[in-house]
N, C-alpha and C positions, 0 to 999 in steps of 0.2 A: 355421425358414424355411418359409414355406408353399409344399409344393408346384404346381405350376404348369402347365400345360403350351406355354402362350403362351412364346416367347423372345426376345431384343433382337439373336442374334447373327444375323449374315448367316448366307448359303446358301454356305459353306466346307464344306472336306472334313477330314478327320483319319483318323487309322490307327483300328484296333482297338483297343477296350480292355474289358477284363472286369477290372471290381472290385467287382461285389456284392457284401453279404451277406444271411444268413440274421436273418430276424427274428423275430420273439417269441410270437408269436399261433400260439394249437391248430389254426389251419388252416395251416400250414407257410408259409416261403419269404418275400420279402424283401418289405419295407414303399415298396420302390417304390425303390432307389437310382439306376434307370437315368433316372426320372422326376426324383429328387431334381437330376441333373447336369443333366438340357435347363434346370432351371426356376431363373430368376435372379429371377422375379418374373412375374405378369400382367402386372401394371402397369407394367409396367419396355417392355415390347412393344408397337410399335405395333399398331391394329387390323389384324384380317384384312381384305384387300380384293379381294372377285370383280371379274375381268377379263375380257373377250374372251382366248380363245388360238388365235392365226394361227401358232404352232408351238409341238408339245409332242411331249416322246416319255414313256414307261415303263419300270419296273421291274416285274420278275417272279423269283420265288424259291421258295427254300424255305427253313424254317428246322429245323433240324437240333441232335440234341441230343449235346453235345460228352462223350460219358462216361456212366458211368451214369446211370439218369434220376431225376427224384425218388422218394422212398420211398413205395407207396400206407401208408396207414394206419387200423386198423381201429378203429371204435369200437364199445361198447354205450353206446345210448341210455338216461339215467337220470329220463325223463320223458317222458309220454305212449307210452308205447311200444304199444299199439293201434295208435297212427299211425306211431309213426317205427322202427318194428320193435323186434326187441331187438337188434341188431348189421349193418352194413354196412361197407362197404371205399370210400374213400374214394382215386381214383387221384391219385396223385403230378402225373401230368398225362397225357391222351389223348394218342394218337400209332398214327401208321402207322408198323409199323419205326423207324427209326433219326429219323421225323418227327416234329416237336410239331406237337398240332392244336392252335387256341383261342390261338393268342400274338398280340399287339397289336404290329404292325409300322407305325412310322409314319415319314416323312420330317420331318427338323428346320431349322428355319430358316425356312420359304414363308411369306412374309406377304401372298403377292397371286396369284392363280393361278383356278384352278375355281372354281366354285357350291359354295355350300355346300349341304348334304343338306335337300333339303324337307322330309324328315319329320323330326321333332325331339320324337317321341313314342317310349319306350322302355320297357320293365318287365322287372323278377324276379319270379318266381312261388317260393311258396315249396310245396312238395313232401315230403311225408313226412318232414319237417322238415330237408328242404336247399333251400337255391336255386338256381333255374337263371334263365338261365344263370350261371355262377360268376364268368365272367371276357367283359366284355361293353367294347368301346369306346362313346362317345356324344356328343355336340355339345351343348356346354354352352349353356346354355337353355332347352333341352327340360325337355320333361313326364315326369316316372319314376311309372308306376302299378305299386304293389308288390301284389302280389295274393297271395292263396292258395289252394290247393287243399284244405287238412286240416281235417279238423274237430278242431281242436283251438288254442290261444292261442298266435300270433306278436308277439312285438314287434318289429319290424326296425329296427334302431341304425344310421342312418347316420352314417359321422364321415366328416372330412377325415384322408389319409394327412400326416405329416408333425409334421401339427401336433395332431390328436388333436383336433381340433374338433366338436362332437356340432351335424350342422346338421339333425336328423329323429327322432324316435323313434315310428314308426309301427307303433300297433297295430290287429292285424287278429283277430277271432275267430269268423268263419264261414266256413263251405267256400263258397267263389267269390267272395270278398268282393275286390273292387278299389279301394286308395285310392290316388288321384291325389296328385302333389307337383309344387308347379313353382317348390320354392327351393333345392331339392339340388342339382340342375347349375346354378345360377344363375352359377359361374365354372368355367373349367378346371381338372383336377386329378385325382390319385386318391381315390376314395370308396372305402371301405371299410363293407361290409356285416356287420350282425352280428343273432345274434337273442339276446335279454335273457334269456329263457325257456328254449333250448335252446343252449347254451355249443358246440356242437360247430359251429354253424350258420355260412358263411362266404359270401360274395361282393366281386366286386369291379369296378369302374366306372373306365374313365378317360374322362375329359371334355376334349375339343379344342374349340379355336375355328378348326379350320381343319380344309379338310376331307381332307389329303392323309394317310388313316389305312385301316388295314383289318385282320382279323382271318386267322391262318393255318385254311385249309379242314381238309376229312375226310383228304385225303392231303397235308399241312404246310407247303403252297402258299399263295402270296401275290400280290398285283397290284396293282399303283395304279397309276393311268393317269391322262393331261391334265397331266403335271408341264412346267414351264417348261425350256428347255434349261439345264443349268446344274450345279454339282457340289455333292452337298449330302450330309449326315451320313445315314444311315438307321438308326434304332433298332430294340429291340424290346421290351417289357417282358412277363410273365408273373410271379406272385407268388412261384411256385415256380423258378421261373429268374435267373442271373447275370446284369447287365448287360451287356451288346452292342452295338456302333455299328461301322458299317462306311462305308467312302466310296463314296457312287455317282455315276456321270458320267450324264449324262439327254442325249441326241444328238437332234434334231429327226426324227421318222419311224423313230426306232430302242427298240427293245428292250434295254434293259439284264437280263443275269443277271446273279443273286449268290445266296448259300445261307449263311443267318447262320446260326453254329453259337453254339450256348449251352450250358452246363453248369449242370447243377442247383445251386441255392442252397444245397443242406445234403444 
């Protein structure tokens, strides 16, 4: 089933539920199961529709790692190693204390709400043969300029999570070299980043069609704001992390806390 992130269900609530698993790929953690459960279909979704909003309130958090964290893990590089060194440690995932930085917090169900984001231009740079950023949300449609910094030969493999679908194979082979794409986020979904050339190399893309999404900060904080009053699912996904959803109430002129706690995928 092709992952998604568009869904058909209203803006209900439900309890907690943690049932990831761990998936298969040398950059650790799960191929997207929290993503697999929102997603019944694009298609299956009516479109997103920006609205005026004459009452909305917010959610503010943190997300919290339930247990030990992921494991870092170290590699030697067996190609080009001028550039990509001979050996670097690769973290399990960032984090202040007991905080995940970089996790995709988004609310499920809104199909009418805020503006969506005007820019709708995004990119990975690729670096000493990794990509940054690793774990990056985006608004499908948009433009992805995959760039590099190395003098040395990238191919960057983009596929669709889910379904294994190869929608890019972009190579790059000069230091600054930027190539444009504007058919990878062509729908919502997880993208998964790889390089051909350099097996150790990892990223990864979720694409919305709507704009109630955001990324946890440097100290594992979160916020989206302009939500419509109303009781809705709140997720979270990171690759190295267990699926998560929690129920939040949204009150007209009020702040809702909450602190999703997640446990490592493996």
């Amino acid at each position: 089933m092709e992952i998604g992130l568009a869904i058909a269900m209203g803006a209900v609530g439900c309890d907690r539920g943690t049932s990831g698993r761990a998936g298969s790929d040398s950059g650790g953690g799960t191929d997207g199961e929290a993503i697999a459960a929102i997603a019944r279909s694009a298609s299956q979704a009516p479109p997103y529709t920006p609205r005026p909003l004459d009452a909305f309130g917010k959610v503010s958090g943190f997300v919290e790692l339930d247990g030990p964290p992921p494991p870092d893990t170290v590699f030697q590089p067996t190609a080009d190693q001028p550039v990509c060194g001979t050996t670097f440690t690769r973290h399990g995932i960032e984090r202040a204390g007991a905080r995940a930085i970089g996790v995709i917090v988004w609310i499920d169900g809104l199909r009418a709400g805020k503006a969506l984001p005007p820019d709708r231009r995004f990119e990975v740079v690729n670096q000493n043969c990794l990509m940054f950023p690793e774990v990056q949300p985006a608004i499908g449609g948009g433009t992805l300029n995959v760039g590099s910094l190395d003098a040395a030969e990238h191919r960057t493999r983009i596929t669709r999570s889910g379904t294994g679908e190869v929608l890019a194979t972009i190579r790059e082979t000069d230091e600054g070299q930027v190539v444009p794409n504007e058919q990878v986020l062509a729908k919502p979904g997880v993208l998964q980043l790889s390089c051909d050339v350099h097996s150790w190399t990892h990223a990864w893309i979720v694409a919305f069609d709507q704009p109630y999404f955001t990324t946890t900060g440097r100290d594992g904080s979160f916020s989206i704001d302009s939500i419509p009053p109303g009781r809705y699912r709140l997720r979270l996904w990171h690759p190295r992390l267990e699926e998560v959803e929690e129920t939040v109430t949204i009150e007209v002129g009020k702040v809702a806390s909450i602190v999703l706690r997640a446990k490592s995928a493996r």
